[in-house]
N, C-alpha and C positions, 0 to 999 in steps of 0.2 A: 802365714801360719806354717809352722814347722810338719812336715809329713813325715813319718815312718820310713823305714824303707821299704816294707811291707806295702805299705799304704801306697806309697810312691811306685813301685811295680803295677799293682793293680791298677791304679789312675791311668797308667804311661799305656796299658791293655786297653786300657776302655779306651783311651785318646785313640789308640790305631785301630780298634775295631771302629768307632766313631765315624771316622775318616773312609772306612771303608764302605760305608752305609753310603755315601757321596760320592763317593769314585766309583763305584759299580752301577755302572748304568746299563746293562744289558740282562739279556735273558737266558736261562742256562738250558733246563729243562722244563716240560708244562709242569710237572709234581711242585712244582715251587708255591704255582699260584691253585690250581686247580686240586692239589688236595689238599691247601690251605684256609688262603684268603677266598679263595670262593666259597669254600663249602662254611666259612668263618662268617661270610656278608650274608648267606642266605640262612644263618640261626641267628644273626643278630638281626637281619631287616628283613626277613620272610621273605625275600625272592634272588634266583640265582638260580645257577644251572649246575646240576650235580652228573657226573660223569658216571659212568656204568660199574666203577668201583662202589660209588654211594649204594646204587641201586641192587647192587650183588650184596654189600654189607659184608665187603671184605676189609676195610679202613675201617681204620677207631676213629671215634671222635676227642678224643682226649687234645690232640695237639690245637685242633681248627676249633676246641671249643675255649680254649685259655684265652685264643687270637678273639673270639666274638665277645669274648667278656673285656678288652682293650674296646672293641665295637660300639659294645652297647655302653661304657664309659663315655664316649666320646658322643653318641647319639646324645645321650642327658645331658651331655654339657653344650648341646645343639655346636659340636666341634666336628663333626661327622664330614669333612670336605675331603675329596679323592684322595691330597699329598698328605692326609693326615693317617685317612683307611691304608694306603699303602707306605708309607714310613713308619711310624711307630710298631708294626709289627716287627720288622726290621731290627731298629733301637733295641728292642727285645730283645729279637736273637742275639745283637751285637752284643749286649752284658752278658747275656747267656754264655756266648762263646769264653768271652773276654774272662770270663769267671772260673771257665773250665780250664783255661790256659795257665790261669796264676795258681789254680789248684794242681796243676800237672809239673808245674816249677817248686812250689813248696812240695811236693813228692821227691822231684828227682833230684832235686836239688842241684841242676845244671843249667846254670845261663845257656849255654851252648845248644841245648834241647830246646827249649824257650825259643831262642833268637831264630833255629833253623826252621823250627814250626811256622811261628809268626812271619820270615819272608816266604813259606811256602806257595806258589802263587795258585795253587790249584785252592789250597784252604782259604788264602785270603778273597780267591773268585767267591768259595763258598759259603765262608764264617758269618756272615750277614745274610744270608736266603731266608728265607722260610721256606725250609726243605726237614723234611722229616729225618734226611742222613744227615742235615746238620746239627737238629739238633739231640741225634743219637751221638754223635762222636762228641758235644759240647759235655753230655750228659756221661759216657763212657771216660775221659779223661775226668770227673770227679769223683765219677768212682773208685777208677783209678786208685786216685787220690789216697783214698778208704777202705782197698783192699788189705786185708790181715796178711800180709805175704809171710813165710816164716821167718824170713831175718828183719822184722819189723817190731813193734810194739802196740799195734794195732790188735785187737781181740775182738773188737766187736763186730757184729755182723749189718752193720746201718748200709754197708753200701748193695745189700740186697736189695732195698727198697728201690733204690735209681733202678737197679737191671731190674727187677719185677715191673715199675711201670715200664721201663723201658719195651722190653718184652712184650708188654700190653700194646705197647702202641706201633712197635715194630718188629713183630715175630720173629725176625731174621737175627735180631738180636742177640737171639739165644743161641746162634751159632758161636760166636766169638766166646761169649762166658762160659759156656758149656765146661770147653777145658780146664779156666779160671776157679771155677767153681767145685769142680772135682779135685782139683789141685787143691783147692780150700779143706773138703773135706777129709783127704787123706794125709795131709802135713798139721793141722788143728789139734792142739794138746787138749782139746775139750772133750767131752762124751760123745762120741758119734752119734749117739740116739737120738741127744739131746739138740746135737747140733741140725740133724737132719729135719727134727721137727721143728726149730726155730723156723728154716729154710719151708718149710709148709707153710706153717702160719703166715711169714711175711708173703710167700706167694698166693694163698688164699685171700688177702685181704686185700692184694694187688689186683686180684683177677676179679671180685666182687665189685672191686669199686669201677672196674674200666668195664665191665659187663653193664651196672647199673646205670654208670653214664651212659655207653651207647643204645642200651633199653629207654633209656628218657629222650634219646636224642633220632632214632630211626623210628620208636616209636611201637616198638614190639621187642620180645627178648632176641638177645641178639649176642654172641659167643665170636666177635669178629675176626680173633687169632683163629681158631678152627675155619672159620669159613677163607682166612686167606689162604691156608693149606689147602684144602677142599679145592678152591678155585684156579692156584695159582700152580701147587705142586701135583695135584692128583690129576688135573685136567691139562697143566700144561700151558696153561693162557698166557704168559708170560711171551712163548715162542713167539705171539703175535707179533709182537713189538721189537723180532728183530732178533737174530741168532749170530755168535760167533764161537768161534773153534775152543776147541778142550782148555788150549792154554794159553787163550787171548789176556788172561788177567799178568803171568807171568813177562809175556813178551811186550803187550803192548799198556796192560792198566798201570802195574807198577812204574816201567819207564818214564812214563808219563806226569804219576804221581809226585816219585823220589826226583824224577831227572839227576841231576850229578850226584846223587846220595846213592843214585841203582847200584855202579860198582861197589860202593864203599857196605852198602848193606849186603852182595854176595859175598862178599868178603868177612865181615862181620857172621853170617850164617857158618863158614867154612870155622872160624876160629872160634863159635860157641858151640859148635857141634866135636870139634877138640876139646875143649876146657870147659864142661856144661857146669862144674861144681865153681870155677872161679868166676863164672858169669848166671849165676842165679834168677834173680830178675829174669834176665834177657832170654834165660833160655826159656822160661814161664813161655815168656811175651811168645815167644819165636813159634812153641807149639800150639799158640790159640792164633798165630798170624798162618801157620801153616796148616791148620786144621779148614779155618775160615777160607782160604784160600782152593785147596781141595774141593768143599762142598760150593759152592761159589762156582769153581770151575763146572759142575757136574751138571749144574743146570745152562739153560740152554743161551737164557735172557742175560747179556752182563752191559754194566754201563760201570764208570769211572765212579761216580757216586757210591755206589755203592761198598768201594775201599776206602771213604774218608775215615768210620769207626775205627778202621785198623792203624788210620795214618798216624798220630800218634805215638802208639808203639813203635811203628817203623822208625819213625826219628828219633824215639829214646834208644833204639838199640844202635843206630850208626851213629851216636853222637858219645853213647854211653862205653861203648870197648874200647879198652885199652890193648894195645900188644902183650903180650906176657915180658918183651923187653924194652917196654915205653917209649917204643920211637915215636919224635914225635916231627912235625912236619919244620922244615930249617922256618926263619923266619921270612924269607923271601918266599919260599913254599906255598907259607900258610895266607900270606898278604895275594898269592896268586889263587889260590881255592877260594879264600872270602870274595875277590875282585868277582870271579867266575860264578860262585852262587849267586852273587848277587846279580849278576847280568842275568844268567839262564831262569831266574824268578821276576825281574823283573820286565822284561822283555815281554814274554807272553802273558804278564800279570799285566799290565796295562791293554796290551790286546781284548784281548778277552772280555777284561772290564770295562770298558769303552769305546770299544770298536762291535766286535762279533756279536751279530745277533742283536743288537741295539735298535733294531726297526719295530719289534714287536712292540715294545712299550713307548717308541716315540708314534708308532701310529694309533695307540691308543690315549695318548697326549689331547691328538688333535681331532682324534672322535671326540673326545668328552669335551670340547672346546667346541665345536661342532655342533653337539646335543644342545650345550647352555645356549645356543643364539638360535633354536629351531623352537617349531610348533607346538611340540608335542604329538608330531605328526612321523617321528622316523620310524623307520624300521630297516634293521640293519642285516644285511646278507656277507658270512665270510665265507671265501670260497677259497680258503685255504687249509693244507694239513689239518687235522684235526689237535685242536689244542695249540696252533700256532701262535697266539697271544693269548693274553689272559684278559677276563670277559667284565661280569659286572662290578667285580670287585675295584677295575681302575676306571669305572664307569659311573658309578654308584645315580646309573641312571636305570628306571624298571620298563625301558623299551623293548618291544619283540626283538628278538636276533633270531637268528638261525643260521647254524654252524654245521660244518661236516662233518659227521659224527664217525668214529672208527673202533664201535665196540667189539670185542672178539665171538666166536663162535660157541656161544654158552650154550645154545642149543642142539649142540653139532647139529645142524641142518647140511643136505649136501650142497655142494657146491656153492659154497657161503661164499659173500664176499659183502664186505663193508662199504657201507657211504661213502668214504672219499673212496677207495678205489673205483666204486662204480663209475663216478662222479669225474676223475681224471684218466678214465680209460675214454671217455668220448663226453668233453665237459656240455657241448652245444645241445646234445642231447637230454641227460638231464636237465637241462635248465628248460627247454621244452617241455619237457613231461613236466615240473614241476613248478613253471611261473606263466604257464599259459592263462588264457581271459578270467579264468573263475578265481583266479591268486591273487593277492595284492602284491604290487608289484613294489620290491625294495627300493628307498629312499638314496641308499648307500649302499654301494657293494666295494670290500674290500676285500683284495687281490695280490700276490704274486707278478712283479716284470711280465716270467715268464708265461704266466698263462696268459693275460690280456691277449694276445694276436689273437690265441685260439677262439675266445668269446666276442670278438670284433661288433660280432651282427648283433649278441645281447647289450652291450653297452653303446650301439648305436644314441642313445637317450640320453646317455650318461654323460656327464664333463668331469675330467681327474681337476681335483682339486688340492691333491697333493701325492706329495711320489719323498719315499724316505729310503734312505739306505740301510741295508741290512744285514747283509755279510757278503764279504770275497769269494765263498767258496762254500753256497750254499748246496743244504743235502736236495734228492729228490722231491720234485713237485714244488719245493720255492725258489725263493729266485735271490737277486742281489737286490732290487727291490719291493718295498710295500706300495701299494699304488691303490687311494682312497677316491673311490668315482663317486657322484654326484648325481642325482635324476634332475635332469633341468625341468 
């Protein structure tokens, strides 16, 4: 059968998103699973463990409720088996992305954009997660897509509706469009009046229906954009989880992102900040990458994730400037930039997807393998970071666990301190206070390399029954491995 070229693009997208659903065998962040697939397994089969965001009702349900309706599909068709709960969400995202990617090429209309996105190894770690920044940036590249720029023929305003849920389900969202959107306003040959009130309506009808869902879904009215501000901006809660300097996203996010693109993108900054009228687009892009970039900076909490929405952009504007004298690279030149992109993406793009971090989900491989040949008698103890694996979602078994929990200080109470800190300031201790004679004592406890010495005299009882690798250069409180004990 004769394919399009169209057609043929998009297939050749899904094929490498496809592929990457299989290659990516590790764990990035907890937000992948635990404001996902968890909170996904516990609306589609009423049990699961919901994190202190649930219970604050700062998350929408919008993304985790799409994933329990894949759930509850698969329950009716009695298909509901672990690799199915945790792959097909996946698949998911992977068209999702794949889709947003051929809509970002029929935009720019540059292979070159296309091809530098697609090997980028940080996107391809992330193009298939269920993470809520993936599938904002999957969602921002089609609207993209959609934007009425002025030297376009685009008039209509449909790609509100993406940012409006978007917005709904990830507040932070509206930092990037903000400028997008004003830029809309003020270049739009329409009526301003007319146009502002479009922009009402479509965000009225965004915000009623992501309100009504999470009113159906928490169970009470429920405004979860205002409460992420409330909790996250006003109070700060964010710092819990970790603070860096003013201009960590400059020196160390971006580098990281772009790799060999960083130079090529200051550079690029330098020549549309000269010629803003012959680079139109890009200078758009540049002051909603520099705007985002700013308020990003201001806060305290930043992670790499968090610039995937912008990535994108970044690469239409290093791929999309021309010199004003069209140098262009000799051909040996250019045969040695391709060599070099391709190694500096490929390199850590295998890493990462295969290597790093890869113990959390193979030791819950062989829990759940573990559970099928037992009683109905376990009860499982993790005595690791909080949110170090992800729980019943690759389990989709409804046994007790109990986890160290590290919610922040919602109550400012003084001299606060959370679960796992408590917990790895002197481990032998709590496990005294909390698993003496009146306790049932766990079936399974899983651990960190590193801590086991320390707990020696608690797993006296215990036999490891299996030990996994987990990364070369792991952060505080884990270790290089997972290490699954056994109560004999």
């Amino acid at each position: 059968m004769h394919l399009s070229k169209r057609n043929k693009t998009l297939s050749l997208l899904i094929l490498w998103r496809l592929i990457s659903v299989i290659l990516v065998q590790t764990a990035h962040v907890p937000d992948e699973y635990w404001q996902s697939l968890e909170v996904a397994h516990r609306l589609a089969f009423g049990y699961g463990y919901l994190t202190w965001e649930w219970i604050a009702k700062i998350r929408s349900y919008v993304y985790p409720f799409l994933i329990s309706i894949v759930y509850q599909l698969l329950a009716l068709l009695s298909l509901d088996y672990v690799t199915a709960l945790t792959t097909l969400p996946r698949l998911l995202q992977a068209f999702i992305s794949a889709y947003g990617e051929f809509r970002l090429y029929e935009w720019s209309k540059n292979k070159w954009t296309l091809y530098s996105l697609c090997v980028n190894w940080y996107w391809y770690y992330c193009a298939t997660r269920t993470l809520i920044n993936t599938i904002e940036t999957a969602c921002t590249m089609i609207a993209l897509s959609m934007f009425p720029w002025r030297d376009s023929n685009i008039r209509s305003i449909n790609f509100m509706w993406i940012v409006g849920f978007l917005c709904m389900m990830r507040p932070t969202a509206a930092i990037t469009w903000l400028p997008l959107c004003f830029y809309h306003l003020c270049t739009s040959p329409r009526n301003k009046l007319m146009l502002i009130s479009r922009y009402c309506m479509v965000g009225i009808v965004c915000c009623l229906s992501c309100i009504l869902l999470d009113t159906y879904c928490y169970g009470t009215l429920v405004i979860s954009p205002w409460e992420f501000f409330r909790v996250n901006v006003l109070h700060k809660v964010g710092d819990s989880y970790g603070t860096q300097h003013l201009l960590w996203y400059l020196f160390s996010g971006l580098p990281v992102l772009l790799g060999l693109y960083y130079p090529i993108f200051i550079s690029c900054v330098w020549q549309i900040t000269r010629h803003p009228a012959s680079f139109h687009r890009q200078a758009i892009m540049l002051v909603a990458i520099g705007w985002t970039l700013c308020v990003y900076s201001l806060l305290s909490h930043k992670e790499f994730r968090f610039l995937l929405p912008v990535l994108p952009m970044l690469i239409y504007i290093c791929t999309s400037c021309r010199l004003s004298l069209n140098i262009k690279f000799a051909k040996t030149g250019r045969k040695i930039f391709i060599a070099l992109l391709i190694v500096t993406n490929l390199l850590p793009g295998l890493y990462f997807c295969t290597v790093h971090q890869r113990g959390s989900l193979d030791a819950m491989n062989i829990l759940r393998k573990e559970l099928a040949d037992s009683d109905n008698t376990a009860n499982l103890l993790f005595l690791t970071p909080c949110h170090a694996t992800p729980l019943y979602s690759h389990l989709h078994n409804n046994v007790p666990i109990k986890i160290l929990t590290c919610e922040p200080n919602l109550n400012n109470s003084a001299n606060y301190v959370d679960e796992a800190d408590v917990f790895f300031a002197d481990p032998m201790q709590w496990l005294s206070h909390n698993y003496d004679n009146r306790n049932i004592i766990p079936s399974h406890v899983i651990a960190f390399n590193d801590l086991t010495p320390k707990i020696r005299k608690f797993l006296e009882h215990y036999q490891l029954i299996y030990e996994t690798f987990h990364a070369h250069f792991p952060q505080s409180n884990y270790g290089k491995y997972i290490e699954i004990y056994k109560h004999k």
